[in-house]
Biopython code that builds the backbone (N, CA, C, O; Angstrom):
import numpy as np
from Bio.PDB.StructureBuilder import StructureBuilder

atoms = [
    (1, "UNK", "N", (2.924, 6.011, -25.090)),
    (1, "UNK", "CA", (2.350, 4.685, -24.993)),
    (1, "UNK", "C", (0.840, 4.783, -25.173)),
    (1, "UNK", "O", (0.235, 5.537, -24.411)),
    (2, "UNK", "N", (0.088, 4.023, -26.205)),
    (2, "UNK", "CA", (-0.997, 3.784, -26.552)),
    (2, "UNK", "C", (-2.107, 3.037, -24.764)),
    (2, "UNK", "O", (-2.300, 1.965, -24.190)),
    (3, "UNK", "N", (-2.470, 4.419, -24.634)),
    (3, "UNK", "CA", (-3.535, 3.479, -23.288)),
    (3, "UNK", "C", (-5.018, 3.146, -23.318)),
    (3, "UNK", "O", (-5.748, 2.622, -22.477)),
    (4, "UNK", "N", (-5.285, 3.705, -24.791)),
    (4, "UNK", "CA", (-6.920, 2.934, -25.242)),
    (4, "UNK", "C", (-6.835, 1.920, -25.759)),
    (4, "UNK", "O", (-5.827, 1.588, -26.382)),
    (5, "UNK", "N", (-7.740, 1.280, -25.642)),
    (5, "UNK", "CA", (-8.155, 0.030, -26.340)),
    (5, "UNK", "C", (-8.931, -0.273, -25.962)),
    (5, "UNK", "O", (-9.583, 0.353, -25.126)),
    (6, "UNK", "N", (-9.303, -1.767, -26.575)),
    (6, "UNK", "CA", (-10.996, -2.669, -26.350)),
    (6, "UNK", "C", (-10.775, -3.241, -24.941)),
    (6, "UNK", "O", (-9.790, -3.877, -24.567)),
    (7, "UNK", "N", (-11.781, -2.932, -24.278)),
    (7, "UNK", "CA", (-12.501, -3.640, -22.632)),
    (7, "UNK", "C", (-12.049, -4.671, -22.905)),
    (7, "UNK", "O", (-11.718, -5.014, -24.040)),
    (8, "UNK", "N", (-11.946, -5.468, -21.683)),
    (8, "UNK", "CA", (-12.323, -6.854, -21.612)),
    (8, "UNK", "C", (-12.831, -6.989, -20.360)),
    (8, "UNK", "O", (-12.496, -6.081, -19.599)),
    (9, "UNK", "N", (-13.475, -7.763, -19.938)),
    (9, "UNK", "CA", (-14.462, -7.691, -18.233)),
    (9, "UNK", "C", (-12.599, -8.793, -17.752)),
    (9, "UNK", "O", (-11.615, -9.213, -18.361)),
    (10, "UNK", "N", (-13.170, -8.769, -16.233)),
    (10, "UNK", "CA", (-12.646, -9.630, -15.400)),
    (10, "UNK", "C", (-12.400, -11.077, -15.981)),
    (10, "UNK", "O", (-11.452, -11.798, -15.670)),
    (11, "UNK", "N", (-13.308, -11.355, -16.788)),
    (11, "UNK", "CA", (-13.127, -13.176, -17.359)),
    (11, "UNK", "C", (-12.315, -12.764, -18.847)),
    (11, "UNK", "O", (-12.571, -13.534, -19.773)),
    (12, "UNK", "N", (-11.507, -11.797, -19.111)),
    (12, "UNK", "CA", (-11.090, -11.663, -20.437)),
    (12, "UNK", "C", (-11.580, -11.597, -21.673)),
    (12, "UNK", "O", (-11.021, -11.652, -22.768)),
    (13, "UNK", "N", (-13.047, -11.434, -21.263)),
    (13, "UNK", "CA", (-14.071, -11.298, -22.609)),
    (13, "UNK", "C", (-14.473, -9.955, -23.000)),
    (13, "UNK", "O", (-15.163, -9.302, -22.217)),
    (14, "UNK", "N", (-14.133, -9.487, -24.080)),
    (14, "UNK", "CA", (-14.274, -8.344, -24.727)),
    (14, "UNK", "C", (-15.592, -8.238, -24.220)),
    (14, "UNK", "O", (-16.279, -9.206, -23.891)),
    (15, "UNK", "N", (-16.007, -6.808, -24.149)),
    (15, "UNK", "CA", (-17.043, -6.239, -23.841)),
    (15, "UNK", "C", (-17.757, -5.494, -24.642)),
    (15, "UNK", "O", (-17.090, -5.004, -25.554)),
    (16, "UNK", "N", (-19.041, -5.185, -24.638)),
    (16, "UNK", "CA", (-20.062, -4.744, -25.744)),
    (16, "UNK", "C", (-20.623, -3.747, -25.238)),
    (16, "UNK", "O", (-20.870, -3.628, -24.038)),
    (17, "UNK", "N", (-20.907, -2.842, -26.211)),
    (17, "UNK", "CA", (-21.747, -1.485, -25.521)),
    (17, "UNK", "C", (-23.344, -2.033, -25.594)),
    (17, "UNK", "O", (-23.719, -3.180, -25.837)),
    (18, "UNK", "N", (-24.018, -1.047, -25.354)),
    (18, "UNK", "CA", (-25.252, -1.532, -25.359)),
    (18, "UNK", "C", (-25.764, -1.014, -27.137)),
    (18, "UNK", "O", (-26.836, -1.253, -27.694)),
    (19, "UNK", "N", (-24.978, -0.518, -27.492)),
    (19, "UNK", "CA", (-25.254, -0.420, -29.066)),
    (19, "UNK", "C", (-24.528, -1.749, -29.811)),
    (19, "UNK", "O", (-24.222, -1.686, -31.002)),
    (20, "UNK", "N", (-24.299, -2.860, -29.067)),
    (20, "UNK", "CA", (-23.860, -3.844, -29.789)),
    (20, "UNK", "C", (-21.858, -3.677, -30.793)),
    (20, "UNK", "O", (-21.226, -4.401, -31.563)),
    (21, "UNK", "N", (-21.643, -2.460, -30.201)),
    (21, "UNK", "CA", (-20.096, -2.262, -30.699)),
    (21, "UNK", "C", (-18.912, -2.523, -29.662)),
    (21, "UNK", "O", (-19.369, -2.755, -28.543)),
    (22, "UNK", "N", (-17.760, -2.546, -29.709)),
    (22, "UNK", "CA", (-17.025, -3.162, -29.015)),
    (22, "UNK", "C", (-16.851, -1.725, -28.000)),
    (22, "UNK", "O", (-17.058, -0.610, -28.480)),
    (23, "UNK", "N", (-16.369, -1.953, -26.278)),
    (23, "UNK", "CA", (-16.063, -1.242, -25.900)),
    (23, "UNK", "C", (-14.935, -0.493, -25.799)),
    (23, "UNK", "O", (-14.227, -1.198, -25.080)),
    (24, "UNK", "N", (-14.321, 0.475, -26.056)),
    (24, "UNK", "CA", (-12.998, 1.444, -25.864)),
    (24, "UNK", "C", (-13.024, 2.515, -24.849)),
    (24, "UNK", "O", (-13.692, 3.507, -24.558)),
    (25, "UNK", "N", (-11.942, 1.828, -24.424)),
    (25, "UNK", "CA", (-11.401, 2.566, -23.503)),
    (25, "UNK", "C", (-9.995, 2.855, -22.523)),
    (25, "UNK", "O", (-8.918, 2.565, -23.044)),
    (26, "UNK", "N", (-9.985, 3.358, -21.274)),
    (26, "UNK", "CA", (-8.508, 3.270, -20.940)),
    (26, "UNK", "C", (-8.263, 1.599, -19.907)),
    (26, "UNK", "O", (-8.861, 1.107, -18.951)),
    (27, "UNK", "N", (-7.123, 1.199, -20.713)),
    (27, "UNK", "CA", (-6.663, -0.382, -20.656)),
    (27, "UNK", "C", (-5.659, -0.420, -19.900)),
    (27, "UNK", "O", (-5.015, -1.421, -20.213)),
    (28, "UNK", "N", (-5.066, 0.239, -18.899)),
    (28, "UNK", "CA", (-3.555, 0.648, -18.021)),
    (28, "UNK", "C", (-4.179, -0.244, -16.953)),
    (28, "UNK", "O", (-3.204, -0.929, -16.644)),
    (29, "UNK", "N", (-5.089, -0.626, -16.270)),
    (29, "UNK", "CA", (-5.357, -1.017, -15.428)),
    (29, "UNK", "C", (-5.421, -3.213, -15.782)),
    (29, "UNK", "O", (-4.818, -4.187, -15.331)),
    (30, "UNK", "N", (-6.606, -2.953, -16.890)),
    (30, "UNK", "CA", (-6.497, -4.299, -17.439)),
    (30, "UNK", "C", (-5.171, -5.114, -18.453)),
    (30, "UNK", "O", (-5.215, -6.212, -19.008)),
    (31, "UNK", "N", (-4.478, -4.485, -18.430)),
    (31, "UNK", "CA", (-2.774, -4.480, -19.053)),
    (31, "UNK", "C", (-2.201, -4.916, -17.739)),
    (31, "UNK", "O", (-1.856, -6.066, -17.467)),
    (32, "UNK", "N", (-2.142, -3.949, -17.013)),
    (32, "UNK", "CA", (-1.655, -4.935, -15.529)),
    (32, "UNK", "C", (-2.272, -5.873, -14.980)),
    (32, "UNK", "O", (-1.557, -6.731, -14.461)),
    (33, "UNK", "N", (-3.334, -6.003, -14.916)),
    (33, "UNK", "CA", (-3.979, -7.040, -14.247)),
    (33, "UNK", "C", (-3.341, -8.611, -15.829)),
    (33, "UNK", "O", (-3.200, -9.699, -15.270)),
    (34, "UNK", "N", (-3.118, -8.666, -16.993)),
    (34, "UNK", "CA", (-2.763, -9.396, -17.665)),
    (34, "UNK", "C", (-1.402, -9.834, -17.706)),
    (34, "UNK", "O", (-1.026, -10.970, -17.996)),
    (35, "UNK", "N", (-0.746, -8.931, -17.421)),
    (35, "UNK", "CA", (0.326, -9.291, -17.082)),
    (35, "UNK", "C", (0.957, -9.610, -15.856)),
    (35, "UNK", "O", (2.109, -10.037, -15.927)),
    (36, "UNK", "N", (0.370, -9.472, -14.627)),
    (36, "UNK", "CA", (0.048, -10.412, -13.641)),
    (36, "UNK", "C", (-0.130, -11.697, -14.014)),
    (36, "UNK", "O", (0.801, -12.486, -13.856)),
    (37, "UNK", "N", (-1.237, -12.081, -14.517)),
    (37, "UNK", "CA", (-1.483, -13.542, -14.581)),
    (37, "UNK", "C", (-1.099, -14.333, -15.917)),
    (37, "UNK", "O", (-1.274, -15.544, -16.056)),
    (38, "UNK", "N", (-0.562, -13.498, -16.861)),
    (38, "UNK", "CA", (0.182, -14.513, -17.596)),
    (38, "UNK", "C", (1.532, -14.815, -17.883)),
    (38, "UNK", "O", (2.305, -13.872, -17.707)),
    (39, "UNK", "N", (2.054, -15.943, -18.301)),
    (39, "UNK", "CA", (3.015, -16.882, -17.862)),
    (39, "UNK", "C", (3.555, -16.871, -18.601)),
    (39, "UNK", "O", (2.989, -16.903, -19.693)),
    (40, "UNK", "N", (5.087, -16.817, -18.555)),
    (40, "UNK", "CA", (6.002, -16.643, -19.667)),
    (40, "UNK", "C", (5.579, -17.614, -20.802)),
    (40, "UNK", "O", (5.011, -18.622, -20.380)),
    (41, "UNK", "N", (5.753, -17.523, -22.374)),
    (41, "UNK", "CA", (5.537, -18.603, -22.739)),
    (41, "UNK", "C", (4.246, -18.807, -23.466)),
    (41, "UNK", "O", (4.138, -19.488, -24.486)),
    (42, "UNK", "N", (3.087, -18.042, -22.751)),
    (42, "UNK", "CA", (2.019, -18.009, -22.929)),
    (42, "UNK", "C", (1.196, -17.085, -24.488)),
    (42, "UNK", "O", (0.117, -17.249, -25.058)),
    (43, "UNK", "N", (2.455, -16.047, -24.733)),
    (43, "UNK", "CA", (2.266, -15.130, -25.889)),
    (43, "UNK", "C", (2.673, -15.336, -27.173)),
    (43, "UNK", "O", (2.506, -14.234, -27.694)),
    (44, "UNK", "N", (3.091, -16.053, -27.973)),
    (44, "UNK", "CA", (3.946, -16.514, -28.618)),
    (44, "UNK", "C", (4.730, -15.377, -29.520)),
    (44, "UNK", "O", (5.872, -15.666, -29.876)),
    (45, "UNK", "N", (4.214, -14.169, -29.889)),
    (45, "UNK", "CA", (5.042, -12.958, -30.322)),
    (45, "UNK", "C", (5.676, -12.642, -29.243)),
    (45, "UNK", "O", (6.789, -12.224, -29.562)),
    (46, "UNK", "N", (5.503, -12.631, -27.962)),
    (46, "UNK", "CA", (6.540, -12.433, -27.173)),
    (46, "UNK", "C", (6.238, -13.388, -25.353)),
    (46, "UNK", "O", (5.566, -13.240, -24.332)),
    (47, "UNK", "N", (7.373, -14.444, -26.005)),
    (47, "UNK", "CA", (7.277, -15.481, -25.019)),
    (47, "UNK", "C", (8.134, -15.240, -23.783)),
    (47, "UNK", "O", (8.488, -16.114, -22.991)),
    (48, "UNK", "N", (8.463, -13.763, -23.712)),
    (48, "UNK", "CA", (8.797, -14.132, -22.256)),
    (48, "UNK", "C", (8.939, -12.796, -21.681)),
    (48, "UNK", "O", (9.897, -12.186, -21.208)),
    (49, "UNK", "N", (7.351, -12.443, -21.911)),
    (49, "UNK", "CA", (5.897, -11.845, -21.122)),
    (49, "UNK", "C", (5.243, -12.059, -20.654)),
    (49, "UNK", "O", (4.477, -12.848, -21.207)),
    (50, "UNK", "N", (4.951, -11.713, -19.537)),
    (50, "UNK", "CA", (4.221, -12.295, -18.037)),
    (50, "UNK", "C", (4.993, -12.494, -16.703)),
    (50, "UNK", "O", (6.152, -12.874, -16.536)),
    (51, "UNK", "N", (4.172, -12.184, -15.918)),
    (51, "UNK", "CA", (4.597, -12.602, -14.327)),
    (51, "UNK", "C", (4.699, -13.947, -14.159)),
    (51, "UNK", "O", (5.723, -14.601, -13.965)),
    (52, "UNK", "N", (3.280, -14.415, -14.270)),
    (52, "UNK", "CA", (2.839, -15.656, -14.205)),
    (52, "UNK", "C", (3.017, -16.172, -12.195)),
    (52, "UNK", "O", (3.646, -16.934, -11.461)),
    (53, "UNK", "N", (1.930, -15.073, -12.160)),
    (53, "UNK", "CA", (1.668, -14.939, -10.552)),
    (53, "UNK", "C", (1.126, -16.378, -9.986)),
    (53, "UNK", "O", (1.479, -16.937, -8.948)),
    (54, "UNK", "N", (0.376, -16.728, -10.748)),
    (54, "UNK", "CA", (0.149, -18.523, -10.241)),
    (54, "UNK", "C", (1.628, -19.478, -9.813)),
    (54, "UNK", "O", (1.547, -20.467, -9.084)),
    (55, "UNK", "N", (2.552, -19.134, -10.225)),
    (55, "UNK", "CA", (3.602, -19.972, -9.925)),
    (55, "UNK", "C", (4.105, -19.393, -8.692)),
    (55, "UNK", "O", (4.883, -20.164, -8.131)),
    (56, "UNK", "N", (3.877, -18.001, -7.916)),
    (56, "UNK", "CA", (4.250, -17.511, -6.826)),
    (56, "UNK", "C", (3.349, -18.030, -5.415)),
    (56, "UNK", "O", (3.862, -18.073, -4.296)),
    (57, "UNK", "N", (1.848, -18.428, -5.717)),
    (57, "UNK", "CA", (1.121, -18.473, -4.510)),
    (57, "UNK", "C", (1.845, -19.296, -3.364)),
    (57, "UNK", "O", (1.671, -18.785, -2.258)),
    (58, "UNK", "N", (2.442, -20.190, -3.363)),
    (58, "UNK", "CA", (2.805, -21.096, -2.623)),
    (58, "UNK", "C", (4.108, -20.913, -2.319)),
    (58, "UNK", "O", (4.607, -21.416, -1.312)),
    (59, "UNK", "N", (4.820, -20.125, -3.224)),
    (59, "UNK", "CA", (6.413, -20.357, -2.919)),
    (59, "UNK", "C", (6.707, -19.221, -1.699)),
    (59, "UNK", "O", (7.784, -19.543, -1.198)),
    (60, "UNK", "N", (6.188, -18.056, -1.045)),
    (60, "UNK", "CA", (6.263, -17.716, 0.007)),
    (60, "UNK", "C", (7.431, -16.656, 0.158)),
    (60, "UNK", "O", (8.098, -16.478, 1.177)),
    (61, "UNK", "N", (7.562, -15.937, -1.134)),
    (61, "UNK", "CA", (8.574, -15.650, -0.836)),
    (61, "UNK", "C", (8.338, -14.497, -1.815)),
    (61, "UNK", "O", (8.467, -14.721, -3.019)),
    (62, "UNK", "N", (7.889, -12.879, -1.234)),
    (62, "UNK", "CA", (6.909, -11.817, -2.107)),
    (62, "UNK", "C", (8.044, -11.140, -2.169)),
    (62, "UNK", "O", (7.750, -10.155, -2.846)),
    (63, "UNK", "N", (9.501, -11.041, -1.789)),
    (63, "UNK", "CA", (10.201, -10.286, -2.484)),
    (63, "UNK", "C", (11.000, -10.521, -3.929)),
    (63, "UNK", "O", (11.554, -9.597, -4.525)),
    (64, "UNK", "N", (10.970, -12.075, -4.460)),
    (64, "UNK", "CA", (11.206, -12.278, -5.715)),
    (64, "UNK", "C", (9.700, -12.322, -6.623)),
    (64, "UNK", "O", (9.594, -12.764, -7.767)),
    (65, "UNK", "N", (8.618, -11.759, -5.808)),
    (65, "UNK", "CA", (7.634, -11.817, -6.661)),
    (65, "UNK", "C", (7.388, -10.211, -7.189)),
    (65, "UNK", "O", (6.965, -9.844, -8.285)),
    (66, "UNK", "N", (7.838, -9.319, -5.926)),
    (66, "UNK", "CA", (8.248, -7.919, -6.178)),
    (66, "UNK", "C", (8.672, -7.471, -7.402)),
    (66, "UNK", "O", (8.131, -6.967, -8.385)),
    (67, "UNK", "N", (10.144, -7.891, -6.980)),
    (67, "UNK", "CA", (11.465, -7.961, -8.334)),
    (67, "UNK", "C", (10.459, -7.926, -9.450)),
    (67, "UNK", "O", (10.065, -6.952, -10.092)),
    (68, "UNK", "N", (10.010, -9.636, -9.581)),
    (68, "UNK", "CA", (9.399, -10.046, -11.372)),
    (68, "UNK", "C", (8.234, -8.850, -11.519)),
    (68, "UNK", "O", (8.327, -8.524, -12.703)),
    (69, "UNK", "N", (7.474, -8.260, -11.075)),
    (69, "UNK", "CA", (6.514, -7.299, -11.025)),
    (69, "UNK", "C", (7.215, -6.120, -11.515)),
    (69, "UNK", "O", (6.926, -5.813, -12.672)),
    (70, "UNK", "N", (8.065, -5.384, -10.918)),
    (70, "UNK", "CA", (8.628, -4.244, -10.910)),
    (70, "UNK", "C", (9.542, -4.042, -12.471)),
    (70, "UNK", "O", (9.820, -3.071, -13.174)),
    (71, "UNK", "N", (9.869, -5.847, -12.556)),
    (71, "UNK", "CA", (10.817, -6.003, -13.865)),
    (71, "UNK", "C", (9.817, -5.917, -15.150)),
    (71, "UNK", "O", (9.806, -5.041, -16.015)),
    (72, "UNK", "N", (8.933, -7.128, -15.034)),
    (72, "UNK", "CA", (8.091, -6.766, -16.150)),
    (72, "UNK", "C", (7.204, -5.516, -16.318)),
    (72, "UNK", "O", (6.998, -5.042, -17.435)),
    (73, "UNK", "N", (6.877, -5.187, -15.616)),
    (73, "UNK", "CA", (5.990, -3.805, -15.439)),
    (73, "UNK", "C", (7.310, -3.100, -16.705)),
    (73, "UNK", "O", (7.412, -3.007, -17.928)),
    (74, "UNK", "N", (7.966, -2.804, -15.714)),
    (74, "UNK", "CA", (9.533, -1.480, -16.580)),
    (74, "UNK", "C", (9.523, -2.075, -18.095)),
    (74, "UNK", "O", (9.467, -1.387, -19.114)),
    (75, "UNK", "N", (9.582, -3.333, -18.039)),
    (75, "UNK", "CA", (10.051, -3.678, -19.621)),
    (75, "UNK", "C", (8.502, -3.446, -20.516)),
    (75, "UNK", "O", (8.492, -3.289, -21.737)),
    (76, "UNK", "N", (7.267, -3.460, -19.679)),
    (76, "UNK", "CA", (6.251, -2.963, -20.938)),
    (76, "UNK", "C", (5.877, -1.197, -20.382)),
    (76, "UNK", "O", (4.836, -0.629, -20.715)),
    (77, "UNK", "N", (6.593, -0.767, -19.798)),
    (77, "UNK", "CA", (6.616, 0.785, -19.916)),
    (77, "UNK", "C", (5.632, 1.581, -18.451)),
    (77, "UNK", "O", (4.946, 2.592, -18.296)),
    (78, "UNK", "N", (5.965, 0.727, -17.835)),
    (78, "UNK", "CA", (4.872, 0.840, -16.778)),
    (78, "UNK", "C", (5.691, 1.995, -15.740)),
    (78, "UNK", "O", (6.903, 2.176, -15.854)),
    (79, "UNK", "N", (5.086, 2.528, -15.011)),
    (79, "UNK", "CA", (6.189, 3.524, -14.083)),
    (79, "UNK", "C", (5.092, 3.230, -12.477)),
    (79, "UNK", "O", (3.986, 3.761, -12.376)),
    (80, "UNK", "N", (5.650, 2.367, -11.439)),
    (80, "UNK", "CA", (5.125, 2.197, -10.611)),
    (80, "UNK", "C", (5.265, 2.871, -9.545)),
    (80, "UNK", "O", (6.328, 2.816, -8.927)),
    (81, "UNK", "N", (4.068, 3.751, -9.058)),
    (81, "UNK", "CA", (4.476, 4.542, -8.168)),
    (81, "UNK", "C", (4.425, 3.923, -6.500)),
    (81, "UNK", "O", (4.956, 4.572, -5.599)),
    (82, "UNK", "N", (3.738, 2.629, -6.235)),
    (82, "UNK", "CA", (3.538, 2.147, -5.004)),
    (82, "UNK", "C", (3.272, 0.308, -5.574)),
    (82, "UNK", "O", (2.925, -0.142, -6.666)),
    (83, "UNK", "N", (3.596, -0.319, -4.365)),
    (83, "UNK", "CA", (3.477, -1.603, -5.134)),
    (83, "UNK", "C", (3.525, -2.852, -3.787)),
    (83, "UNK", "O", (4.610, -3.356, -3.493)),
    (84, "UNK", "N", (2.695, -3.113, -3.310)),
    (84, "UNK", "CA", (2.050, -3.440, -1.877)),
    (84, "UNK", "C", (1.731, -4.701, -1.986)),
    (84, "UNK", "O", (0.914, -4.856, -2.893)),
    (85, "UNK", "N", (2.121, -6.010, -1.269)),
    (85, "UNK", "CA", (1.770, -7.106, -1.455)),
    (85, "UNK", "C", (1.225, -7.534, 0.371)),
    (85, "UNK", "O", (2.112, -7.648, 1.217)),
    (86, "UNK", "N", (-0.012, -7.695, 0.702)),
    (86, "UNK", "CA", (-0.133, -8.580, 2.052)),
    (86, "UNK", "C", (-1.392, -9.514, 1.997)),
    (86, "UNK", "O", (-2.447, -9.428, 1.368)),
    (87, "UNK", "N", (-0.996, -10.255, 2.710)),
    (87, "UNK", "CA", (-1.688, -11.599, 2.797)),
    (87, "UNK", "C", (-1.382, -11.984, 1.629)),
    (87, "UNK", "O", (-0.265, -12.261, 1.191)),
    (88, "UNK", "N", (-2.740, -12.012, 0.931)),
    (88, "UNK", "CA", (-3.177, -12.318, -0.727)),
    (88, "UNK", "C", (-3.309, -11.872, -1.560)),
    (88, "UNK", "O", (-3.414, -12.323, -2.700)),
    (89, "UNK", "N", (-3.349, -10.330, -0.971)),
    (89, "UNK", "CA", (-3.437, -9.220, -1.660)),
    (89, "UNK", "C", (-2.557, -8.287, -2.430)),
    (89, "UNK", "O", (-1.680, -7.685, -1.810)),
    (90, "UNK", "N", (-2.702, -8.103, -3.742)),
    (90, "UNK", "CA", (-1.637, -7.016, -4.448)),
    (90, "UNK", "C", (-1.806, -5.929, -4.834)),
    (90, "UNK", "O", (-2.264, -5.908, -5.977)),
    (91, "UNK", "N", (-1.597, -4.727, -4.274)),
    (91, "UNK", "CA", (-2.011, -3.130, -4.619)),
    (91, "UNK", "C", (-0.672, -2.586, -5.439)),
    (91, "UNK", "O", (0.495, -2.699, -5.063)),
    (92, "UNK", "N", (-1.027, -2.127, -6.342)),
    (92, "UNK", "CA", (-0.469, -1.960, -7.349)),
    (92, "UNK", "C", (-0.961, -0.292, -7.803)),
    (92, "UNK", "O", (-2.126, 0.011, -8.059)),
    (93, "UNK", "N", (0.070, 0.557, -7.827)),
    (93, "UNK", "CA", (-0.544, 1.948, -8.484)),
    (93, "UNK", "C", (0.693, 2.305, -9.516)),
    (93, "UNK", "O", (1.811, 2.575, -9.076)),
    (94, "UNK", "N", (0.529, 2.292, -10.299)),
    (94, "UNK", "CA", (1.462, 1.927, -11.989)),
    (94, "UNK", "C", (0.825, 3.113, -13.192)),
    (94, "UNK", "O", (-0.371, 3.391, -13.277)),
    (95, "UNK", "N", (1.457, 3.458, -13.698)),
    (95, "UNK", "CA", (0.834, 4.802, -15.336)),
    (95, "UNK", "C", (2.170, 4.090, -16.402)),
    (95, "UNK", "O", (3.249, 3.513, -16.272)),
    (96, "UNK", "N", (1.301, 4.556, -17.424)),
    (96, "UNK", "CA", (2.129, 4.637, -18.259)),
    (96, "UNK", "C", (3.188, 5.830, -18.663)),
    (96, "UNK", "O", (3.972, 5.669, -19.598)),
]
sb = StructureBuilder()
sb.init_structure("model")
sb.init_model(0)
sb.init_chain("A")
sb.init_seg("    ")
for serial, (resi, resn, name, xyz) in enumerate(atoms, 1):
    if name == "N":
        sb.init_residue(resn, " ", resi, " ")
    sb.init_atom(name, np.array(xyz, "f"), 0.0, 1.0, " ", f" {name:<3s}", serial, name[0])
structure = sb.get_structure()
């Protein structure tokens, strides 16, 4: 599994070196964090990719949010070694 690629910061905006070229680097971390927050539907080459963790905040119920985590993770190649949900919080330790 390909784990370089182009940055993107926290707001999803590609990132720039200070030589004005795009940044590369390892993306295993920002791959999960994207597929966390996007919503089936949302990809159109492949619409039914994503967690789409916004539809979980309220429903109260972190063991079908587990499941969808653990499921999509496996189906884009993810191998999760720990996977921790409290309060608000989601710890996640995942490789390719």
């Amino acid at each position: 599994m390909i784990t370089r690629g182009i940055l993107l910061d926290t707001n999803n905006t590609v990132i720039f070196g200070g030589d004005g070229r795009i940044a590369m680097g390892d993306i295993t971390e920002q791959n999960q964090r994207l597929l966390l927050s996007i919503n089936k539907g949302e990809i159109k080459e492949a619409p039914l990719k994503g967690v789409g963790i916004s539809n979980f905040l309220e429903e109260g119920n972190p063991q079908r949010l587990i499941a969808e985590i653990r499921g999509e993770f496996r189906r884009e190649g993810l191998t999760i070694e720990s996977l921790r949900i409290k309060d608000s919080n989601i710890e996640i330790s995942a490789h390719y």
